[in-house]
Phi, psi and omega in degrees: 000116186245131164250119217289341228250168139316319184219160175301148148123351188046258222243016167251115192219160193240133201255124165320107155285312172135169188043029190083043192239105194224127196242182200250091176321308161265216167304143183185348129325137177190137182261212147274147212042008156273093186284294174308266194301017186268290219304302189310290181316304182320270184035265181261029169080355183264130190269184194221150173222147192293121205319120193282163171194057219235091174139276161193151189270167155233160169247140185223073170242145186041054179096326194279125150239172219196117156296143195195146188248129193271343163264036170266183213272352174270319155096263198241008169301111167271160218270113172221129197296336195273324205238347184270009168259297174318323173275341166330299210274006162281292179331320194282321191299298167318309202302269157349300181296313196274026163254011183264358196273126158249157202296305203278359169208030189326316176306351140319312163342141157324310190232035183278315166322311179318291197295331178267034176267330184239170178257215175262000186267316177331302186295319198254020167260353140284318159298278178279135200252346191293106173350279179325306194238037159261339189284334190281326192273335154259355164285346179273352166287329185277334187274332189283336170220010166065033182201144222267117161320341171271355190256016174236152174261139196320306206289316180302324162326279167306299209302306185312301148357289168291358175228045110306336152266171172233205194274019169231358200209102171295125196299166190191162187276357177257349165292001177251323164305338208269173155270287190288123164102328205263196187272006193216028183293319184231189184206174178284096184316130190048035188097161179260353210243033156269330183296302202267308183288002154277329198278301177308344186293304174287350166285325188067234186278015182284321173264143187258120171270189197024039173242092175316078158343104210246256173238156190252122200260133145235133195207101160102028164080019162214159177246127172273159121272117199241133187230209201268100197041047184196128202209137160220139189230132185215185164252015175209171169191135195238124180290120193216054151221140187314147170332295181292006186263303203303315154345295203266351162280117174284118168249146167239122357282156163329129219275136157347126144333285174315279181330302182298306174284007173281312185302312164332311192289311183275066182294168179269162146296199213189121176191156182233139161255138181238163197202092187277112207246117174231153171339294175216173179278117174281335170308273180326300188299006179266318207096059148232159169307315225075342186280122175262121154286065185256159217236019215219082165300173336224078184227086185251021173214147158249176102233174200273126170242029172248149207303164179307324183300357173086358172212169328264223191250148216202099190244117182275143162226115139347089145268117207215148176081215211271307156327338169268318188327307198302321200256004186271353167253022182281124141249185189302352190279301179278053159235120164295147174219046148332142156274138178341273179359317208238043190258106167320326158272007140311323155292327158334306213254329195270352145089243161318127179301316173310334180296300163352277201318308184291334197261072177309192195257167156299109171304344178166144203249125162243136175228110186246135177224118163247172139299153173293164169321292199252159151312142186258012184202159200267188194301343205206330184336201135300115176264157203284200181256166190255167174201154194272151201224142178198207209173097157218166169225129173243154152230142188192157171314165224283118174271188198292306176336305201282341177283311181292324196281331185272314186284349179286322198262334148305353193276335169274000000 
């Protein structure tokens, strides 16, 4: 296995916080109907623990904020008065299309030409009319692909949707939003990046590291690879990279014409992990989740991100879509770092002195900014304008991401 990185996991990685504390750079969530890799972690010994999710979330639109329970009759929606029966009822609707996606040919669909001809800002600026609840369809797009509803195409949509499920359970958009029962249900007893590096462990020395894959020869009924002063030659060879990396690989003979502009097509999404590190999570004892919503980038979803051991608390943000876009040529130098406390808008949203009182400032911020998991637009669609994807990490006192994101849950 030749690998270009230094190290195992691609974009699941794991960040040192320091005194043995280590939260989740990438990827790091898993559910019900991630069968394989539930099955894979099993193996190789690495355990799984529950996400918290024991109180109540907030929503934080247009100055307000409003407490809400993700097992109410709206489910992981909030109750935003203006926009959460329309988007229920945009969800229900989605639901409904994507049972029409089959997994091994969407483009097969009944209705795939229609849907991949438009993107989703298309769809939901016809469907839904409400300020409130196209701002909600859009934050669920961003937490799901890490990208702007006009950068997708509908049909990659349904299709994602529909393969959320598994062969007993149909996929649907609230098993990928939800926690409990959903896709962000448990986490990794030591990082999700501990699974490729218990799995590499058993491999030994078949994996190589920093060796980029440069080009691939297939000839005489075998493939070579050839990477940076290193070629393995077999009878198969499996590309285990996103579609636009894979690109970027010289093959002899040329790739299928159709492959090669599929590849074109497909950008990655754009997302930041931010990471607010405090004495303990302080949220619980309020009775909340950690999990957040907001209308205030940029950082507009949180969660409690602190290890099983209950310390020390670890309030995680989303930064994502054109909001990460923005920030992707930020180094650690251009990030402000006001503390939360002194923010102005923090004072704003937090109101009460007990609340203050209750939230100390952050001992430290870690911040990864990556491409996303998936591709964001489908087989035949529009392809979006392109945009730069890159991979850093700071650690430094708490920026503003993590300030708005700590103080949304302080607002009450």
């Amino acid at each position: 296995m030749l690998e270009a990185r230094d190290r195992v996991g691609g974009r699941v990685v794991s960040v040192d916080l320091g005194n043995g504390v280590i939260t989740e750079g990438g990827a790091e969530f898993i559910g019900p109907t991630q069968d394989r890799i539930a099955a894979l972690a099993k193996d190789v010994g690495v355990e799984t623990f529950p996400t918290y999710n024991t109180g109540d979330n907030v929503y934080f639109r247009n100055g307000t904020a409003t407490r809400y329970s993700s097992s109410g009759p709206l489910g992981p929606v909030p109750p935003d008065p203006t926009g959460a029966v329309e988007a229920e009822k945009a969800i229900l609707q989605l639901d409904d299309m994507a049972k029409t996606i089959p997994l091994d040919a969407p483009w097969t669909a009944p209705r795939a030409k229609e849907w991949d001809a438009q993107t989703f800002e298309t769809w939901k600026l016809a469907n839904v009319l409400t300020p409130s609840g196209r701002f909600l369809l859009d934050v669920a797009i961003a937490s799901i692909f890490s990208c702007e509803p006009r950068d997708v195409s509908l049909l990659f949509v349904l299709f994602y949707l529909a393969a959320a499920g598994n062969e007993s359970n149909p996929g649907d958009i609230e098993r990928l939003v939800n926690t409990g029962g959903g896709a962000q249900e448990r986490r990794f007893v030591g990082g999700s990046q501990l699974v490729p590096i218990e799995l590499a462990e058993r491999l030994g020395d078949r994996v190589v590291l920093s060796r980029p894959v440069r080009r691939i020869v297939t000839e005489n009924g075998t493939v070579t690879a050839v990477a940076d002063g290193y070629s393995v030659t077999a009878q198969r060879a499996v590309v285990a990279v996103p579609p636009p990396l894979a690109a970027r690989i010289d093959y002899s003979p040329q790739l299928p014409a159709l492959r090669d502009q599929l590849t074109q097509r497909m950008p990655m999404g754009t997302v930041m992990k931010v990471h607010a590190v405090y004495p303990e999570p302080f949220w619980r004892a309020a009775g909340l989740t950690g999990q957040a919503v907001a209308d205030t980038p940029p950082a507009q979803a949180t969660f409690d991100n602190t290890p099983p051991s209950g310390t020390p608390g670890i309030l995680m943000a989303f930064v994502e879509a054109e909001a990460a876009r923005q920030r992707l040529g930020a180094s650690r130098d251009d990030l402000p770092t006001r503390p939360p406390s002194t923010s102005p808008t923090g004072r704003r949203r937090s109101g009460r002195a007990a609340a203050r009182s209750a939230s100390p400032r952050p001992a430290s911020c870690s911040t990864t900014a990556a491409p996303s998991a998936s591709p964001p637009i489908a087989s035949t669609g529009p392809a979006p304008r392109p945009r730069r994807s890159g991979t850093a990490t700071w650690t430094a006192p708490c920026a503003r991401a993590s300030a708005a994101a700590k103080e949304v849950l302080t607002a009450l």
